[in-house]
BAPAMAR-400851 format. One line per field, with one value per residue: residue in one letter; x, z, y of N, C-alpha, C in turn. Coordinates in steps of 0.05 Angstrom, whole numbers. Example, Ala and Ser with C-alpha at 12.3 -4.5 7.8 and 13.67 -1.06 7.14 Angstrom:
2
ketor	[A_S]
n_u	[264_257]
n_w	[156_142]
n_v	[-114_-45]
ca_u	[246_273]
ca_w	[156_143]
ca_v	[-90_-21]
c_u	[264_258]
c_w	[156_157]
c_v	[-66_1]
% end
This chain:
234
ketor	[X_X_X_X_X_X_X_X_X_X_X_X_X_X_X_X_X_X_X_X_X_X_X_X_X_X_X_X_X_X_X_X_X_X_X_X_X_X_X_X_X_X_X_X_X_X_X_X_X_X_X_X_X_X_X_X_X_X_X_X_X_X_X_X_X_X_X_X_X_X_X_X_X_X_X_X_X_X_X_X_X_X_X_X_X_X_X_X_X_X_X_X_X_X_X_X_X_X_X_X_X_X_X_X_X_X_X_X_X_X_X_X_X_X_X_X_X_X_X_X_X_X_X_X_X_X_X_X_X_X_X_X_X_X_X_X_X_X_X_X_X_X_X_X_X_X_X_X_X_X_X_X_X_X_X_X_X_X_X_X_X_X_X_X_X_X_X_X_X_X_X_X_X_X_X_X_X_X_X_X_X_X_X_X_X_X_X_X_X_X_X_X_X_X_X_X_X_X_X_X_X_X_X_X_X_X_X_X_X_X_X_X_X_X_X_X_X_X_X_X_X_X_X_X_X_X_X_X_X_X_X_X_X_X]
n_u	[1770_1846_1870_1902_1961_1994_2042_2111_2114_2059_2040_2072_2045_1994_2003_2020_1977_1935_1967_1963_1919_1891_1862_1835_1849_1814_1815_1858_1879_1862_1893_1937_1938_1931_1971_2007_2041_2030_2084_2111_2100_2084_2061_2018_1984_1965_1927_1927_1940_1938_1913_1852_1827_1847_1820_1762_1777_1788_1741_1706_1737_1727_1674_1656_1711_1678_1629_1645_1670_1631_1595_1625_1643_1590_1582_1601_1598_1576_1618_1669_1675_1675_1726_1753_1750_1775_1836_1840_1837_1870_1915_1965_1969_1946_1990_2027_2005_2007_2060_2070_2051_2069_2081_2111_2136_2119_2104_2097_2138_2169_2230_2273_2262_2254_2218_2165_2163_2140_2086_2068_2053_2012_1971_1965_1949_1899_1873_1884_1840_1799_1808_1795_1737_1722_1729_1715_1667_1619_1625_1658_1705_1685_1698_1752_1770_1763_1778_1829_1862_1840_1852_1901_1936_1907_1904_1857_1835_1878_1873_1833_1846_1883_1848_1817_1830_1824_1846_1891_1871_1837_1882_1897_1862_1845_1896_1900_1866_1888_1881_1877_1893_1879_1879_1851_1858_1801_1795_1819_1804_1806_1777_1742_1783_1798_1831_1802_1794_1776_1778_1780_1764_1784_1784_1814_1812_1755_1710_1699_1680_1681_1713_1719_1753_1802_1849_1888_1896_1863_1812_1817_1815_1758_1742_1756_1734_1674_1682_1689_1638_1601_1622_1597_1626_1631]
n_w	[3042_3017_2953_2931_2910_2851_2807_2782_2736_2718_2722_2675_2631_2650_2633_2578_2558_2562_2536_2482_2462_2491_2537_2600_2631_2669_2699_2699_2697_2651_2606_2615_2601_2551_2526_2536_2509_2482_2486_2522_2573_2613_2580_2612_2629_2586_2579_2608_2558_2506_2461_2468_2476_2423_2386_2409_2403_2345_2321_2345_2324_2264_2264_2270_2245_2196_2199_2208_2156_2114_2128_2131_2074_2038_1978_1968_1936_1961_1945_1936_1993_2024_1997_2018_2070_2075_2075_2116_2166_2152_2161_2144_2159_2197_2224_2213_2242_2297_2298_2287_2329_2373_2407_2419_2463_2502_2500_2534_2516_2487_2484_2469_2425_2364_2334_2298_2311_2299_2278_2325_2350_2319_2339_2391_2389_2361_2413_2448_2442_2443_2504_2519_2501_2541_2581_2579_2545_2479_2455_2474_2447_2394_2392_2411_2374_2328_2338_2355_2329_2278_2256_2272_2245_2199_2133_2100_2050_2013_2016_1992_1943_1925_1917_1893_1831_1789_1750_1736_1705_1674_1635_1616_1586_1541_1523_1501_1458_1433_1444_1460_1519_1574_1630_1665_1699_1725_1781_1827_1895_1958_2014_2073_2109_2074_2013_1948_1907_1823_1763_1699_1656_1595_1529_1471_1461_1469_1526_1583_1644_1711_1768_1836_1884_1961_1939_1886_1861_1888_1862_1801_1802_1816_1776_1737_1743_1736_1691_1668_1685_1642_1597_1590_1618_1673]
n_v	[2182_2176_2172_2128_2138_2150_2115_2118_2104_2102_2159_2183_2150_2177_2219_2222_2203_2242_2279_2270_2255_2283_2266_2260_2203_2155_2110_2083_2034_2016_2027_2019_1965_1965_1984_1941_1889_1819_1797_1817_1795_1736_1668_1653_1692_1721_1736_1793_1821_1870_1852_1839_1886_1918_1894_1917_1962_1975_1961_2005_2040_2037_2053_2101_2131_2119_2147_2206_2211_2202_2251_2288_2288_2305_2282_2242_2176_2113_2082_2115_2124_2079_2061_2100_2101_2049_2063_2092_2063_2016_1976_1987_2042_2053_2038_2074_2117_2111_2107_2160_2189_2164_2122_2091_2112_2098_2040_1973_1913_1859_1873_1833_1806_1796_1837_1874_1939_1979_1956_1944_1986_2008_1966_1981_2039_2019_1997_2028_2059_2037_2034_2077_2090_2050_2075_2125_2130_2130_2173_2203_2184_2188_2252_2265_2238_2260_2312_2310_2266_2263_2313_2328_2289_2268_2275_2292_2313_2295_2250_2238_2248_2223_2178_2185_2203_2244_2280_2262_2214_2251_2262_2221_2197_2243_2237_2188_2198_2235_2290_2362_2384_2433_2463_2518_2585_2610_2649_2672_2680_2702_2696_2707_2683_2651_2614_2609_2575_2575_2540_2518_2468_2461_2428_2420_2474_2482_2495_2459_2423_2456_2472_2487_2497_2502_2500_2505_2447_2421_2445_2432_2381_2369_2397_2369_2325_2341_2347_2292_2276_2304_2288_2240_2192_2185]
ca_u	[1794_1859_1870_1929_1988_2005_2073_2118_2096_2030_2038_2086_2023_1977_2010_2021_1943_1927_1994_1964_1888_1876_1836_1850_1848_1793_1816_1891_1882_1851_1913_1960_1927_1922_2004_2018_2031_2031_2111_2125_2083_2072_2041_1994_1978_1962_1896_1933_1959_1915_1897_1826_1823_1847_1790_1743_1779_1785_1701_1698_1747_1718_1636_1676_1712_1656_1601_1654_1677_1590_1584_1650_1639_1562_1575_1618_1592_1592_1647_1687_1670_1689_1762_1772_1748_1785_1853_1844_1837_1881_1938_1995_1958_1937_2013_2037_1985_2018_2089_2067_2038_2101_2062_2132_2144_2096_2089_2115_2133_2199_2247_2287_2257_2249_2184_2159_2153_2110_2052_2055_2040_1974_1959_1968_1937_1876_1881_1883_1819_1774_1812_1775_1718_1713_1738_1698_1645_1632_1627_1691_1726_1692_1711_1779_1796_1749_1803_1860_1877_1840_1854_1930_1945_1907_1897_1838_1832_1897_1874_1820_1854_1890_1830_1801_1856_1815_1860_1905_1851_1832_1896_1898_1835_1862_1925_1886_1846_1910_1860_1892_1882_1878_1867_1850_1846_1783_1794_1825_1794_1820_1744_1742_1804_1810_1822_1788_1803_1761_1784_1762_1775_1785_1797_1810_1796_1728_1705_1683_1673_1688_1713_1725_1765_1815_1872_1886_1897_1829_1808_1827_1808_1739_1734_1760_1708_1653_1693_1678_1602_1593_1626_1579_1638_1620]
ca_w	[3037_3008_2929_2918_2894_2833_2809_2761_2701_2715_2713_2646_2622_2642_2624_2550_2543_2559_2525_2453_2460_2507_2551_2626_2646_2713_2705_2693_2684_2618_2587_2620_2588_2515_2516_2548_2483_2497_2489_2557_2598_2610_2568_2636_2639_2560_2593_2610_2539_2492_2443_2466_2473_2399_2381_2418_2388_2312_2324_2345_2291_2243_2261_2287_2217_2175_2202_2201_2126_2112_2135_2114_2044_2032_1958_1964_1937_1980_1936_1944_2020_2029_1998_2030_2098_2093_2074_2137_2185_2147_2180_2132_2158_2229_2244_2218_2262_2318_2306_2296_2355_2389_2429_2431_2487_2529_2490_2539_2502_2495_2467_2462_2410_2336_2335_2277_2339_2275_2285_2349_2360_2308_2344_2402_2375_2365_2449_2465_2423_2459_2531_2524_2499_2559_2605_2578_2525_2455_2452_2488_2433_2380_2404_2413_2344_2311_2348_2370_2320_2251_2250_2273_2227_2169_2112_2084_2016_2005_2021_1972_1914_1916_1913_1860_1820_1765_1734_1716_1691_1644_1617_1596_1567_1528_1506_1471_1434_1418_1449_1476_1546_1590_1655_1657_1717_1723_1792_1862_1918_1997_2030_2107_2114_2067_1995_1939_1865_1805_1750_1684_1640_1555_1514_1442_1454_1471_1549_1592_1674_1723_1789_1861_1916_1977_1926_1855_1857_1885_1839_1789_1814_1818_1744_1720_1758_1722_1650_1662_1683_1621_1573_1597_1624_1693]
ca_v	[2165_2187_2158_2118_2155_2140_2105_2133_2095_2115_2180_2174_2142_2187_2245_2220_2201_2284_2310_2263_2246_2302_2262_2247_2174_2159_2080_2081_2003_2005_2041_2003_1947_1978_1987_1922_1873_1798_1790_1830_1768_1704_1664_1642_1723_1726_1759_1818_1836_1894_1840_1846_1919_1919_1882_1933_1990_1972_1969_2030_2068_2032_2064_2131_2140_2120_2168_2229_2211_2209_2275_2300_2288_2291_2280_2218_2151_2098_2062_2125_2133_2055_2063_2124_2085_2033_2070_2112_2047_1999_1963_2007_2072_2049_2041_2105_2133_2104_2121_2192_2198_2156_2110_2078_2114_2081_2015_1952_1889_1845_1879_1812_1788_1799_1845_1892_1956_1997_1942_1937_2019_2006_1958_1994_2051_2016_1986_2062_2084_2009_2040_2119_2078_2030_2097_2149_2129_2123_2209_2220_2178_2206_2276_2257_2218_2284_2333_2308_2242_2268_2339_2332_2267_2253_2292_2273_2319_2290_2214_2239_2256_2198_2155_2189_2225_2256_2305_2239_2199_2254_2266_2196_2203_2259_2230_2172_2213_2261_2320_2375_2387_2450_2480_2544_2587_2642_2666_2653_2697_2701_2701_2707_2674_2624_2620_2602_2582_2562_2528_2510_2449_2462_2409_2422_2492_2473_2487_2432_2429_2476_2459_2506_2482_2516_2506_2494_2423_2406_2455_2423_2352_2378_2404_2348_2293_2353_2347_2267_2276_2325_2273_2212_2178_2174]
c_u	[1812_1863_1893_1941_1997_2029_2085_2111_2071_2025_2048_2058_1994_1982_2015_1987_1939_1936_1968_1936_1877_1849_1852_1833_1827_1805_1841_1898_1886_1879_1933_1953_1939_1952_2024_2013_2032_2068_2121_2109_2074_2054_2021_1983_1970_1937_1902_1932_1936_1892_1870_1807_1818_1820_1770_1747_1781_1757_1696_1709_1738_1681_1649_1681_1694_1627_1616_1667_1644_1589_1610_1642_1613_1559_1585_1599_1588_1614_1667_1699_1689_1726_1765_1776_1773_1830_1867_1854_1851_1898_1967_1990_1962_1971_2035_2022_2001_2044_2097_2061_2064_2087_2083_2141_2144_2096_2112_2113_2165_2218_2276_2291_2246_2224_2183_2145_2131_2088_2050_2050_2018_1967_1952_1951_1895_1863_1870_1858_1801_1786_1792_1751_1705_1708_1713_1676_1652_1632_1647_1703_1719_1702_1732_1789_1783_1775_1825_1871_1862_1850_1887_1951_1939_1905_1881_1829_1855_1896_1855_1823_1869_1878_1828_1809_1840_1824_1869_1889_1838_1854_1897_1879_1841_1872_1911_1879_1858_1887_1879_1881_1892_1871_1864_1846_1827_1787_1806_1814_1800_1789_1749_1759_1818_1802_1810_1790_1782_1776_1763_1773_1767_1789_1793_1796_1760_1723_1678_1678_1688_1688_1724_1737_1789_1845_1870_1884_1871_1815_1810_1815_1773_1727_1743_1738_1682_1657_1675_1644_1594_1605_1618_1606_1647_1582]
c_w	[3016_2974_2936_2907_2872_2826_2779_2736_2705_2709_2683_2629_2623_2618_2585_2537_2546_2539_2481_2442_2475_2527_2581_2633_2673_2705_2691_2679_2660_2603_2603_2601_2553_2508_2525_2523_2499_2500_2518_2577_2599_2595_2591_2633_2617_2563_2588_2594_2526_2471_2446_2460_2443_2391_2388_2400_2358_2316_2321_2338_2271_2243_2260_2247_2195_2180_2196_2170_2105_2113_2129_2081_2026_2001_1941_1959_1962_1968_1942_1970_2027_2026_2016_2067_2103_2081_2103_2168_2177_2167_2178_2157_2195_2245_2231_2235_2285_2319_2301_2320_2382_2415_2435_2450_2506_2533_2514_2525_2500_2474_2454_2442_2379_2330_2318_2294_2317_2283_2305_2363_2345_2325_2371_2401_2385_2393_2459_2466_2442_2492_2541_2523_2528_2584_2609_2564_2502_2441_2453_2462_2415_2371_2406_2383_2331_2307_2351_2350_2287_2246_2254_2254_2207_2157_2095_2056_2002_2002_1998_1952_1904_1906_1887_1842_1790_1737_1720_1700_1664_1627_1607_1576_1550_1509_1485_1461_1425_1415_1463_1495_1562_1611_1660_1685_1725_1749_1817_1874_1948_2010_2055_2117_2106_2029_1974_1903_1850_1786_1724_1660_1606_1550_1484_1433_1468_1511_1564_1626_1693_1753_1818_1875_1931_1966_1899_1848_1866_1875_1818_1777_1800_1777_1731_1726_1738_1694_1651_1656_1656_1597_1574_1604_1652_1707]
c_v	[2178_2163_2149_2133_2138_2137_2120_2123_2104_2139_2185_2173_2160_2207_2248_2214_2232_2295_2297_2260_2271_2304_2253_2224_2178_2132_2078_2048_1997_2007_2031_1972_1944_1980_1976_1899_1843_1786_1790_1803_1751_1694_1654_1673_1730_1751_1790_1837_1855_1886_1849_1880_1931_1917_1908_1956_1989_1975_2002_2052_2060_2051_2095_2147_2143_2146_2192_2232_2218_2237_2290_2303_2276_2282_2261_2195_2130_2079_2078_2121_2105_2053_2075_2117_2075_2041_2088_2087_2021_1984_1985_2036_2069_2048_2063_2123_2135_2108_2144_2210_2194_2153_2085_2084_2107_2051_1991_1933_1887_1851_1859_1801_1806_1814_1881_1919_1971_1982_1942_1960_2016_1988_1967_2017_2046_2007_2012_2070_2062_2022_2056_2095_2064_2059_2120_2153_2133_2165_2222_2216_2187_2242_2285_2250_2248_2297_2322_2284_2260_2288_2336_2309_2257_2279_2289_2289_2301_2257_2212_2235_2237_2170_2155_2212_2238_2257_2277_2219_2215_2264_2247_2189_2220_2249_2205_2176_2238_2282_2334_2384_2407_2460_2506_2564_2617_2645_2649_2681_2695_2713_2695_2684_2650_2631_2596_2605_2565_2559_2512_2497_2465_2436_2415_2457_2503_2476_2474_2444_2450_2466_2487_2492_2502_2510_2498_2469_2416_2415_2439_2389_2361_2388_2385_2319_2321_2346_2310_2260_2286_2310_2245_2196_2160_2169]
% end
C-alpha cells in the first residue's frame, strides 16, 4: 500500500522537527498536536490542544536535565545541581528556548486575541520534547535535548557561574575586612585543542586557592570557591 502524501503543513512541520531536533517524525500527529495551542479550536475540541503533551514533556525535561547536570558536574551539590536545574527548565528559560529555536513558525493558535506568543513557544517547546517521547522513546529525546537543544542553546558554565558567583562573593568578603584582594595568573596552556589557565588567589599578599578552568573567568571562579574552603567559610 502506497502512504498518504503528505499536505503542505505537514511537511513544513516535518521538515522543521529534522532542520531543529534532528529527528524525523514516524507519527506526524503527535507534532501537530504539540504546536496546536487551545486558542486555534473549539472549546468542544480542547482535546486536540498540546496542553497534555506539555504535561508529558515538562516530565521528561525535568528527569532528562537532571541526570545530564549529575554527570555533568560530578562535584556539584545537590543544592547547586537543583538551582542550576531548575533555572534550565523554568518558565523565563523554557520560553527563550523556544523563541530561539522559532517554533513560531510552526506554532498554530489565535492570533486574534491578546496572547503572550513567548509562552506559548515554551510551552510548546515542552509539547515537542512529550511528542519525540511518545514518537520515538525516552533515548531518542535524550539524545536530541543532549545534541541538538543543550549544546546549541544553553550555556551551562555560564548558567553556572551565575549560580554560584564566587569571585563576587569573595570580593565582598574582602572589602569588609579592608583585605586586599588578588588574582594572579601562573599559567595558561593550549593542550590538544583547548586551553587551559590556572589562577591563583592572594589576599593580603598572602596565597590562598588555586583554581583551573578553559578560561580565566572559570579560573578564577574555581580559585575563589578553593580560597572559601581554605578559610572555613564554606
Amino acid at each position: 500500500m502506497f502512504k498518504k502524501k503528505k499536505t503542505e503543513g505537514e511537511l513544513k512541520l516535518y521538515r522543521f522537527i529534522l532542520s531543529k531536533f534532528g529527528y524525523r517524525p514516524n507519527k506526524i500527529f503527535y507534532f501537530q498536536k504539540a504546536i496546536t495551542h487551545k486558542s486555534f479550536i473549539s472549546h468542544s475540541d480542547n482535546e486536540y490542544s498540546n496542553e497534555r503533551l506539555e504535561f508529558l514533556g515538562d516530565a521528561i525535561l525535568d528527569s532528562i536535565t537532571a541526570e545530564f547536570l549529575f554527570l555533568k558536574f560530578p562535584e556539584s551539590n545537590e543544592g547547586a545541581l537543583t538551582k542550576l536545574k531548575s533555572k534550565i527548565v523554568n518558565r523565563k528559560n523554557l520560553c527563550k528556548l523556544g523563541e530561539d529555536i522559532g517554533i513560531r513558525e510552526v506554532l498554530l493558535y489565535n492570533n486574534n486575541r491578546s496572547i503572550n506568543i513567548s509562552t506559548l513557544e515554551g510551552n510548546a517547546f515542552e509539547a515537542l520534547i512529550g511528542a519525540i517521547y511518545l514518537d520515538g522513546g525516552y533515548l531518542k529525546v535524550k539524545k536530541i535535548l543532549e545534541r541538538n537543544i543543550f549544546k546549541r542553546y544553553l550555556n551551562f558554565t555560564q548558567l553556572l557561574e551565575e549560580e554560584i558567583d564566587f569571585k563576587s562573593k569573595l570580593f565582598i568578603w574582602c572589602q569588609r575586612k579592608k583585605l586586599e584582594l588578588n588574582f594572579n595568573l601562573l599559567s595558561e596552556e593550549h593542550k590538544n585543542g583547548k586551553w587551559e589557565y590556572s589562577i591563583q588567589v592572594q589576599i593580603n599578599q598572602q596565597e590562598y586557592g588555586m583554581g583551573k578552568g578553559p578560561s580565566k573567568k572559570v579560573a578564577e571562579q574555581n580559585a575563589s570557591k578553593e580560597t572559601f574552603e581554605l578559610l572555613g567559610e564554606i
